[in-house]
N, C-alpha and C positions, 0 to 999 in steps of 0.2 A: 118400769112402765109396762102395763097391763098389754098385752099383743090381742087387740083387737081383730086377726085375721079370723075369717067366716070359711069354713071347710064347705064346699062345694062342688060341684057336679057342671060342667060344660059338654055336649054334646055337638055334634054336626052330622048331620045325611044327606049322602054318603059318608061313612066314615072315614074319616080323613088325618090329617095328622093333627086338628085342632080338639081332638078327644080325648079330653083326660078328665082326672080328678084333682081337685086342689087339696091340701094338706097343711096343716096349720104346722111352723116351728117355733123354736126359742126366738128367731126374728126371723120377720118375715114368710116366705110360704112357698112349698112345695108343687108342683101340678106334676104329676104320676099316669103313668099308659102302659098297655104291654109293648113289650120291643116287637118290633116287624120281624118274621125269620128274614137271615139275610142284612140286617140291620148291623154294621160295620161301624160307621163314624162314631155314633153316639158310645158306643162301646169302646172304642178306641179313645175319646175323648175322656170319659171318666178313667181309664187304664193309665193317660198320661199323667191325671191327676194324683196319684195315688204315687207318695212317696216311697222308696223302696223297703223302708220298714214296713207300710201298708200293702206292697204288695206280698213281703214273704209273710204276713198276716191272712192276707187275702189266699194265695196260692201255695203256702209252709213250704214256700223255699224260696231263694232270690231268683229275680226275673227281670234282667232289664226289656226282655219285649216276648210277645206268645209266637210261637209255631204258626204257619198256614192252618195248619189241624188242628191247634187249640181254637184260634180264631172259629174255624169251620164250627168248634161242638159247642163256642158258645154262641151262633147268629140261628145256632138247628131248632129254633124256639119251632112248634106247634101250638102251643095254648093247652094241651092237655098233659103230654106226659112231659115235653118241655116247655117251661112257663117260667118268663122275664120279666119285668118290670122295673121302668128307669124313672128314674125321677128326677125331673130340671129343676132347677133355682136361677131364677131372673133371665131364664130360655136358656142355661149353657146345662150339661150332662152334670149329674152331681153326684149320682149313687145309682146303683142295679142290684136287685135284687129277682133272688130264679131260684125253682127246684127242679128237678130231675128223678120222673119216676126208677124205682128203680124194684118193685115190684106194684102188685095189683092195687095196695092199700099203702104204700112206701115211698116214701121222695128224701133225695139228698138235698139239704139245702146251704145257700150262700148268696154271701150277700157282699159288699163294699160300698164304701160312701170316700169318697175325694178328700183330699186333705182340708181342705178350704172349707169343706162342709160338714164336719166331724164334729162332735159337742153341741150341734144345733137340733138334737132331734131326730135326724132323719133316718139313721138306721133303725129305729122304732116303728119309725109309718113305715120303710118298705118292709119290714119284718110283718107289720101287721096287715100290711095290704095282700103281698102271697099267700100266707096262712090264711087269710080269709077266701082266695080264690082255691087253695090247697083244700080245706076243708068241703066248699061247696064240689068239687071234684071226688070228692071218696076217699083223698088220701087221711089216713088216721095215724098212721105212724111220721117222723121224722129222724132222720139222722143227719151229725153235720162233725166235721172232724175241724179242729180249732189248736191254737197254740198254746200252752201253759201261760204264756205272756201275754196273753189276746185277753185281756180280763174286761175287757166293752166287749166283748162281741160273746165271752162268757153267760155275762150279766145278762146280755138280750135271750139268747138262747133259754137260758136259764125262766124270764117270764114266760115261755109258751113251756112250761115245764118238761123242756129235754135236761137229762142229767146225763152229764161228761165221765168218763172215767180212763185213766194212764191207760194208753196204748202204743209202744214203741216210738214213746219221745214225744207224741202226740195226745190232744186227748179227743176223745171220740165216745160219740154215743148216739141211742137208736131207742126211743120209746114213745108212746102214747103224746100227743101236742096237746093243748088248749090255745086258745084266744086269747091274746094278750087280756088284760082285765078290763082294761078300761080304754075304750076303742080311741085310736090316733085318725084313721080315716074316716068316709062316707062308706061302708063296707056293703049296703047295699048298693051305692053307686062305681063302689069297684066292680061287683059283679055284673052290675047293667052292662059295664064296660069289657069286660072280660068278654061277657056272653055275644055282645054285638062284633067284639072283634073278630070272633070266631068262624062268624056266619057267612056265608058267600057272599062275597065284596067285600069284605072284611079287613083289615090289613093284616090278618092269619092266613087269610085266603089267597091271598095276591095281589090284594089294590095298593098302589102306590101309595 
């Protein structure tokens, strides 16, 4: 059956928590925001989700729960050099994806999608929704280190043309990104969103 979902743009002013972008999957649909810094639950809630093969996928090693100071580095979102994005399905936490500059033109990236939501698409739209706010930001390079046995999250990497190469059991690599080919989101309405979240009163800035 053909998925007649319509990708589109919601707004509210004041920016509020009803701002997102919607995102078409293999069933059903996606709505996408940046994470608030300081933004706990929802993070926490896709962490739970994430089988323990997904998280030693997600983190290349096992973890049944993060440090206070993991937690810390990943809620330390700014919108510029750190930059989040969660994406719900039918309002529960389904996937986050974020990079992390790590020089002027340079961002690590990573990403996870919930077990329950794996094979529907979604780590595509959050892949293409950061690189599109990555891009409008100046970062031109990407790097992302990944499993020999991670060959989903190889294959995504692989369309914004990062190439992996052995590195102590790991593989890893850092070069020049593109655009996915063929866009998954509103990428002008990511950035509408991006842009406004940023701004005084923002949920970048401190409003609830």
């Amino acid at each position: 059956m053909r998925n007649h979902c319509v990708t589109r743009f919601a707004f509210t002013s004041p920016l509020g928590h009803e701002a997102y972008v919607t995102a078409c999957l293999k069933k059903g649909e996606a709505r996408l925001r940046p994470l608030r810094p300081g933004e706990l639950a929802s993070q926490q809630a896709v962490f739970d989700g994430l089988s323990a093969a997904s998280r030693i996928d997600r983190f290349l090693t096992g973890v049944d729960r993060l440090t206070p100071a993991m937690w810390g580095a990943l809620t330390d979102v700014d919108g510029h050099d750190h930059v989040a994005w969660l994406a719900t399905v039918d309002g529960r936490p389904a996937g986050i994806a974020r990079f992390v500059r790590v020089a002027p033109c340079t961002a690590d990236i990573a990403f996870e999608v919930a077990d329950e939501h794996q094979g529907m698409g979604l780590g595509t739209v959050l892949l293409d929704t950061v690189t599109t706010v990555a891009a409008a930001l100046r970062i031109r390079r990407l790097q992302a280190s990944v499993l020999g046995t991670n060959l989903a999250s190889q294959h995504l990497l692989s369309r914004i043309g990062l190439v992996l190469h052995p590195s102590d059991g790991i593989l890893e690599g850092e070069s020049l990104f593109h655009l996915i080919d063929r866009p998954r989101v509103d990428r002008p309405a990511v950035l509408r969103l991006a842009f406004a979240a940023s701004q005084p009163g923002g949920t970048l800035s401190g409003a609830a």
